[in-house]
C-alpha positions as CSV (number, residue, x, y, z in Angstrom):
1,X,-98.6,-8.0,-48.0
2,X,-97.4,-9.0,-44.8
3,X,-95.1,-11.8,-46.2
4,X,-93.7,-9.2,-48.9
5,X,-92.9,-6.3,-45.7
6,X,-91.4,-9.7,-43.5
7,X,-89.5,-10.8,-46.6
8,X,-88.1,-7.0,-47.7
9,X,-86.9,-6.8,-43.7
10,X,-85.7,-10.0,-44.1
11,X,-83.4,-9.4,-47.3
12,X,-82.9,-6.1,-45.4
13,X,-81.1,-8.1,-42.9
14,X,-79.8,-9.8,-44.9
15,X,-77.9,-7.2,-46.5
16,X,-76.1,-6.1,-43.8
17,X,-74.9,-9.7,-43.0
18,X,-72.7,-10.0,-45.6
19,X,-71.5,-6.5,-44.8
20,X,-70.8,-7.5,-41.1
21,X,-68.1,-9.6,-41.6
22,X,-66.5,-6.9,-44.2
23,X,-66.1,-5.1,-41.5
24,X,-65.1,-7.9,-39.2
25,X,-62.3,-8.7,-41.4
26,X,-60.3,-6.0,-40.2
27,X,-61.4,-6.1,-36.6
28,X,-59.5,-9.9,-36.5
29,X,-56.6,-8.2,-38.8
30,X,-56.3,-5.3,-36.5
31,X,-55.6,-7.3,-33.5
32,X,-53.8,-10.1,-35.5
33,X,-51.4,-7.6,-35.9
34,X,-50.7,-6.7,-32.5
35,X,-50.8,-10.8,-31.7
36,X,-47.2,-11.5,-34.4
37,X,-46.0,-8.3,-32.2
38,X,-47.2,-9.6,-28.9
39,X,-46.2,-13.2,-30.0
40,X,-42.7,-11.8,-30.8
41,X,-41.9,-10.9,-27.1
42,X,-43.8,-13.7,-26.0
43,X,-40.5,-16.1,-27.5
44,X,-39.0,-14.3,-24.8
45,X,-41.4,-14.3,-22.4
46,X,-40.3,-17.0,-20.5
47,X,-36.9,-15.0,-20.0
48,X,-38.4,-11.6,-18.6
49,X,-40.8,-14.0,-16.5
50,X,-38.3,-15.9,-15.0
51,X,-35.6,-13.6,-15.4
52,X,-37.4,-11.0,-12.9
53,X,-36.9,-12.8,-10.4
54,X,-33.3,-13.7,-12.0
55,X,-32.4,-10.8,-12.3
56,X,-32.7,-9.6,-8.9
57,X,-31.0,-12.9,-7.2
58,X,-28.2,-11.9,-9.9
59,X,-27.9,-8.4,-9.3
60,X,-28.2,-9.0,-4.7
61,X,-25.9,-11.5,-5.3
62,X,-23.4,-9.2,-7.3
63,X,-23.9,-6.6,-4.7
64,X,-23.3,-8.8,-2.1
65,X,-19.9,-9.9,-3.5
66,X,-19.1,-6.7,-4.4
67,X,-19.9,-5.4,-0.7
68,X,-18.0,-8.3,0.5
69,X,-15.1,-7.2,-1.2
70,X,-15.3,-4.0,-0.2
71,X,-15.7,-4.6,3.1
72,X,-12.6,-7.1,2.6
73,X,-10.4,-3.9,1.2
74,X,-11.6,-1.7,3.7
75,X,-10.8,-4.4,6.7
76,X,-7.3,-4.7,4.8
77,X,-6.5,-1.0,4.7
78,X,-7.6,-0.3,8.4
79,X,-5.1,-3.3,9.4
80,X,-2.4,-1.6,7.3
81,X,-3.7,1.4,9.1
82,X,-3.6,-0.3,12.7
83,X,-0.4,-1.5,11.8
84,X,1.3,1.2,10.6
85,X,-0.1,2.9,14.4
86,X,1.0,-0.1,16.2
87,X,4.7,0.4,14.3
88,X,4.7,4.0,15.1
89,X,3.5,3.6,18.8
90,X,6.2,0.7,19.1
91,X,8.8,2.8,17.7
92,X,7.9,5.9,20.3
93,X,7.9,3.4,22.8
94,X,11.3,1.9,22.0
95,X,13.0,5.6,21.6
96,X,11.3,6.5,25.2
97,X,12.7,3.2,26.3
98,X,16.3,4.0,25.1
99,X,16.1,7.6,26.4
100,X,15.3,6.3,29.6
101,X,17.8,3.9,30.1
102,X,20.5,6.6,28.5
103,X,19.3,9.2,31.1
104,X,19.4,6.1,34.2
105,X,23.3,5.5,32.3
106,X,24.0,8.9,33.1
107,X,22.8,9.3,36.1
108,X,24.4,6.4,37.7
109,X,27.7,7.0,35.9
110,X,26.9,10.7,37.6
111,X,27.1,8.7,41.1
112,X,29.8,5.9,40.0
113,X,32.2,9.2,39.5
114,X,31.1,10.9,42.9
115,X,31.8,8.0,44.3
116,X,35.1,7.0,42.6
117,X,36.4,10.5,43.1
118,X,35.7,9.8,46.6
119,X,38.1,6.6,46.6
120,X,40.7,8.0,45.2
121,X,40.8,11.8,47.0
122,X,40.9,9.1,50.7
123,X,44.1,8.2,48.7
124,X,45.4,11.6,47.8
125,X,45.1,11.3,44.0
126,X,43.7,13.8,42.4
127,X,42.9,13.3,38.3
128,X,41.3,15.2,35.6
129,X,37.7,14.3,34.6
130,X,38.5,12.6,31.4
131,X,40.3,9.6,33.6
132,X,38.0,9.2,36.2
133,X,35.4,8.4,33.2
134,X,38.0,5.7,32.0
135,X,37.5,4.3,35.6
136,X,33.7,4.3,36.2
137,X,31.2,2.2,34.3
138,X,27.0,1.5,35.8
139,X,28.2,-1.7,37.3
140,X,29.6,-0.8,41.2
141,X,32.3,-3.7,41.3
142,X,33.8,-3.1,37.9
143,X,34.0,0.5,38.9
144,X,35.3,-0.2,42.5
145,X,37.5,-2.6,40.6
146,X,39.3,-0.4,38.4
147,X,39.7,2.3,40.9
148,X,41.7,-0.2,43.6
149,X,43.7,-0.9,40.6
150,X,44.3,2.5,39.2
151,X,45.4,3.5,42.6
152,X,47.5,0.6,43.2
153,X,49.5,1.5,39.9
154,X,49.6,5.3,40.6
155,X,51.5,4.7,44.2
156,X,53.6,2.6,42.6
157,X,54.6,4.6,39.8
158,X,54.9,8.0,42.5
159,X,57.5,5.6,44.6
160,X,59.1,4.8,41.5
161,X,59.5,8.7,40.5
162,X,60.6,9.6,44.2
163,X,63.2,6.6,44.2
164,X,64.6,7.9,40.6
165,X,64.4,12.0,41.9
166,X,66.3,10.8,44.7
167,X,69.2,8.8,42.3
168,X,69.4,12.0,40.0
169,X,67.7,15.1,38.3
170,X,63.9,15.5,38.4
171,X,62.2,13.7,35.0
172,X,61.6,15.8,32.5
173,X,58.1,14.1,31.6
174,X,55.9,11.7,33.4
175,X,56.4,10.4,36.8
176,X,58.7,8.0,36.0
177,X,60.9,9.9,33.6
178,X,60.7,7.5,31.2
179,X,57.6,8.3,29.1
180,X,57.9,8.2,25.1
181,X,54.3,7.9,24.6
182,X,51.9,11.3,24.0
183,X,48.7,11.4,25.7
184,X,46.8,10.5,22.6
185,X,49.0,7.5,22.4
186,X,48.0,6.3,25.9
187,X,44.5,6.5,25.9
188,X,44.6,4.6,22.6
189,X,46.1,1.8,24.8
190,X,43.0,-1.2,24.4
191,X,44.3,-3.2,27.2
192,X,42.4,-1.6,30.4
193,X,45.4,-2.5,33.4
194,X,48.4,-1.7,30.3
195,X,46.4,1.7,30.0
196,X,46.2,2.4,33.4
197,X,49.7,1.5,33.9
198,X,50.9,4.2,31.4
199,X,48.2,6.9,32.7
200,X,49.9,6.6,36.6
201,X,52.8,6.6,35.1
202,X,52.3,9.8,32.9
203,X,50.0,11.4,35.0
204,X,51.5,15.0,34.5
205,X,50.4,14.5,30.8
206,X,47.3,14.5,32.1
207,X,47.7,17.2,34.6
C-alpha cells in the first residue's frame, strides 16, 4: 500500500517533469531573443566602449582647435583694431604736428616782417605788405639778406630816377621811367635779385 501511494507520487512527479522543461523551452527562447539583439550591439561594443572615451578626446580636442582659432581671429581683428587706432592716433598726431609748425611759420614770419619793416623804414623806404612778404622767410640771415639787397637796389634805382628828372620831364611810370613790365609781370619774375631789381625800379606800381 505504501509502495503503490510512493509509486503514484512518484509518477506524480514524474509528470510534471516532462512538463518542466515545456515550459523551460521558452524561458531559454525568451532570453535567447534578447541575446541575437544584445549580441547585435555587442559587434559594436568595442566601438561605444572605446569610443567613449574617443569620443570625448575627439570632441575636447575639436573644441580646442576650434577655440584656438577663434581666439586666433579674435587676436587678428583686435590687431586690425589696434592698428587702425594706432593709424588714426598717428594721423591726429601728424596734423597737430603740421598745424604747429604752420602756426610757429607764421608767427616767426609775423616777427621776420616787424623786423624787416624795421630795416627798411631806418632807410626811408616804405613798401606795401605784399613786398615785404617777398623779402622775409623763418630763416633770419636769408631775410636780413634780401632786405640789404632790396634796399641796395631801391637807392639805386631812386638816384637813377632823380639823375633822369633832373636831364628831362618826370617818368611817366616807374622810377626809372623806363618800365614796360605790369606788376603781374614783375612778381612773376623767378629770379629773386632780377625781381627785386624790377620791384625798386617800379616801385610806384606797387604804391
Amino acid at each position: 500500500m505504501k509502495f503503490r501511494e510512493f509509486m503514484r507520487l512518484q509518477l506524480f512527479a514524474d509528470d510534471p517533469a516532462p512538463a518542466d522543461p515545456a515550459p523551460q523551452d521558452p524561458k531559454p527562447d525568451t532570453p535567447a531573443a534578447p541575446k541575437p539583439a544584445d549580441q547585435t550591439p555587442s559587434n559594436p561594443a568595442p566601438s561605444p566602449k572605446y569610443t567613449d572615451d574617443d569620443v570625448d578626446k575627439i570632441l575636447s580636442r575639436k573644441f580646442a582647435e576650434w577655440q584656438k582659432k577663434k581666439d586666433k581671429e579674435m587676436t587678428e581683428a583686435q590687431k586690425l583694431a589696434q592698428m587702425d587706432a594706432t593709424q588714426k592716433a598717428e594721423y591726429k598726431a601728424q596734423q597737430f604736428e603740421k598745424e604747429l609748425n604752420e602756426l610757429k611759420e607764421k608767427n616767426i614770419l609775423s616777427e621776420m616782417s616787424k623786423t624787416a619793416r624795421k630795416m627798411l623804414a631806418e632807410e626811408e623806404i616804405n613798401i606795401p605788405d605784399e613786398l615785404l612778404e617777398r623779402l622775409v622767410s623763418v630763416d633770419a640771415a636769408q631775410t636780413k639778406a634780401s632786405v640789404e639787397s632790396f634796399t641796395k637796389l631801391f637807392k639805386g634805382a631812386v638816384n637813377e630816377a632823380v639823375k633822369n628828372a633832373l636831364k628831362g620831364p618826370a617818368p611817366k611810370a616807374g622810377i626809372g621811367g623806363k618800365t614796360t613790365a605790369t606788376k603781374e609781370q614783375i612778381m612773376a619774375i623767378k629770379n629773386p635779385s632780377e625781381r627785386q631789381r624790377m620791384i625798386a625800379e617800379n616801385i610806384t606800381l606797387f604804391q
